[in-house]
C-alpha positions as CSV (number, residue, x, y, z in Angstrom):
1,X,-120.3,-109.8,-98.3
2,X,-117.7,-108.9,-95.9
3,X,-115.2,-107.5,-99.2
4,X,-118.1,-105.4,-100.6
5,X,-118.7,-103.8,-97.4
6,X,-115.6,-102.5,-97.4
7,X,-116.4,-100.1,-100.2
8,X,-120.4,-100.4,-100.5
9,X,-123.3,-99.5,-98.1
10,X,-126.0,-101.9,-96.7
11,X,-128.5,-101.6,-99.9
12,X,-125.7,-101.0,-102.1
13,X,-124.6,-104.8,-101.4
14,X,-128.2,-106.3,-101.6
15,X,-128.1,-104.7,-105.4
16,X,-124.7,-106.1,-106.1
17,X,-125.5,-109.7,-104.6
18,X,-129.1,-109.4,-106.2
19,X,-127.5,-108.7,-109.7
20,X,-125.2,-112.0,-109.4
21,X,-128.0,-114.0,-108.9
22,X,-127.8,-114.8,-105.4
23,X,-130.3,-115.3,-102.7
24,X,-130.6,-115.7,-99.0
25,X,-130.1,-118.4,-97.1
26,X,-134.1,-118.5,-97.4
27,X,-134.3,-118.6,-100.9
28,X,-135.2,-114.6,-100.6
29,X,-133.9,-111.7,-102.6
30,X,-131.4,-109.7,-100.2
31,X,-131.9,-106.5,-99.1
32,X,-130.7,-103.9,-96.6
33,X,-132.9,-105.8,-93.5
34,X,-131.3,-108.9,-94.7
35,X,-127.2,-107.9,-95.2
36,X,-127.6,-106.1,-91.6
37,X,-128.5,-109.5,-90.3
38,X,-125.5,-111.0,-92.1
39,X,-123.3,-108.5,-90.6
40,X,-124.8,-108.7,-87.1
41,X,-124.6,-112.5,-87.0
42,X,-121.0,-113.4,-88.6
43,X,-120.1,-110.0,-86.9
44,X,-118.8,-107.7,-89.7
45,X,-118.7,-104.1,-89.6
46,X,-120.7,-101.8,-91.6
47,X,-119.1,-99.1,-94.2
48,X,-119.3,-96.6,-91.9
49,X,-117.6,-98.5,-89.3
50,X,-114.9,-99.4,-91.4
51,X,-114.7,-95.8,-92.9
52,X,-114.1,-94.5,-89.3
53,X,-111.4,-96.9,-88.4
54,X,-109.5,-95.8,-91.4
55,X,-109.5,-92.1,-90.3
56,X,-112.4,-90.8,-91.2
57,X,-114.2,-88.6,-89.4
58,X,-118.2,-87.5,-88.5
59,X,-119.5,-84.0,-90.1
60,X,-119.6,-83.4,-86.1
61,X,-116.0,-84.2,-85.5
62,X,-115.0,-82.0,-88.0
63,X,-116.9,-78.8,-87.2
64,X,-115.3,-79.2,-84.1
65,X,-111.7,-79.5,-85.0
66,X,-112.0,-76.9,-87.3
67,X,-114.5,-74.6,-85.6
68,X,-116.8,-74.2,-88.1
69,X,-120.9,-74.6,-88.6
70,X,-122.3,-77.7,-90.3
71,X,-123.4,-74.8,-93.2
72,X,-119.8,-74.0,-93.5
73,X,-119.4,-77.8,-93.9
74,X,-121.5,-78.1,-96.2
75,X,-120.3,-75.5,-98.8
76,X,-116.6,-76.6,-98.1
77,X,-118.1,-80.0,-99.6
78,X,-119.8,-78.6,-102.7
79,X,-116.8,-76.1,-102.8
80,X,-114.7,-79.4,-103.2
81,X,-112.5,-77.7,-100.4
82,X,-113.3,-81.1,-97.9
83,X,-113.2,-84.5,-99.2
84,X,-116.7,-87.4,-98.2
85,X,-118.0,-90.1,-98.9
86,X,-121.6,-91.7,-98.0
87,X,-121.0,-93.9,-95.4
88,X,-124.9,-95.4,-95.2
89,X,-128.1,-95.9,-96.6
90,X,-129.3,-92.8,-94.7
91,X,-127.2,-90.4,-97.1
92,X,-124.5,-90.0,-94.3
93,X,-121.3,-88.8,-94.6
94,X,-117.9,-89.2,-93.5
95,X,-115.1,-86.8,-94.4
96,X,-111.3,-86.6,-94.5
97,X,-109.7,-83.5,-93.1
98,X,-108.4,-81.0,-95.4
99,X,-104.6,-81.0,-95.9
100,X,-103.5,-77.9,-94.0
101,X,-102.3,-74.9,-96.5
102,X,-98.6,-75.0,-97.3
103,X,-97.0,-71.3,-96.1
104,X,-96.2,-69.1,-99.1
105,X,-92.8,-69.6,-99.8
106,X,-90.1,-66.3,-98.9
107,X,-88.9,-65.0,-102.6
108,X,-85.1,-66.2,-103.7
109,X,-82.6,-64.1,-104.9
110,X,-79.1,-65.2,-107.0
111,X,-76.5,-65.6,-104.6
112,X,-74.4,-63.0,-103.4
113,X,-77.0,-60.8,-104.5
114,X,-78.7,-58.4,-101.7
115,X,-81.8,-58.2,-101.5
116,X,-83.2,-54.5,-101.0
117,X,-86.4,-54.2,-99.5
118,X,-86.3,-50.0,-98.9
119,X,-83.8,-47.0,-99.8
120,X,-83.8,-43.4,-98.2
121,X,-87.1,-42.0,-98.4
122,X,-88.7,-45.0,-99.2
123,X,-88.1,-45.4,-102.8
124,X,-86.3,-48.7,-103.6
């Protein structure tokens, strides 16, 4: 349980543990009740937790880094402009922050070459 909670939410593990053919300690069929008590009594941290410890960061923490609305968010996401992940069985989501925009680069000339940027009366 504790590996497939490092990539899979609460019910996403009950499925997974359901489909191998295992059961609870109770002879039960897991499900999202039943992983949360795993987690709470051997002390494992959820997806999301884990997500956050790894960088990621709360649609709240990143309107406010990048001073935007949680609309703006939300088309940067479906824009592909910000990258998230579901970090719960709620629909949640983390996201990473975008990498900042490189600066355009200043044109190159050959060597020994001037560059002109403006002649008399403006014509180059």
């Amino acid at each position: 349980i504790d590996t497939l909670l490092d990539e899979y939410t609460d019910a996403q593990v009950a499925h997974i543990l359901n489909e191998r053919g295992a059961s609870t300690g109770a002879g039960a069929t897991f499900d999202p009740d039943s992983i949360r008590w795993v987690r709470f009594s051997a002390r494992l941290k959820s997806l999301k937790e884990r997500l956050l410890e790894a960088g990621m960061l709360t649609g709240k923490q990143v309107c406010a880094q990048l001073g935007m609305s949680r609309n703006t968010l939300r088309r940067w996401r479906a824009e592909g402009r910000i990258q998230a992940r579901i970090c719960n069985d709620n629909g949640e989501c983390l996201y990473w922050l975008p990498e900042p925009a490189t600066p355009p680069t200043t044109p190159t000339t050959p060597m020994n070459v001037p560059l002109v940027t403006s002649a008399a009366g403006g014509a180059v």
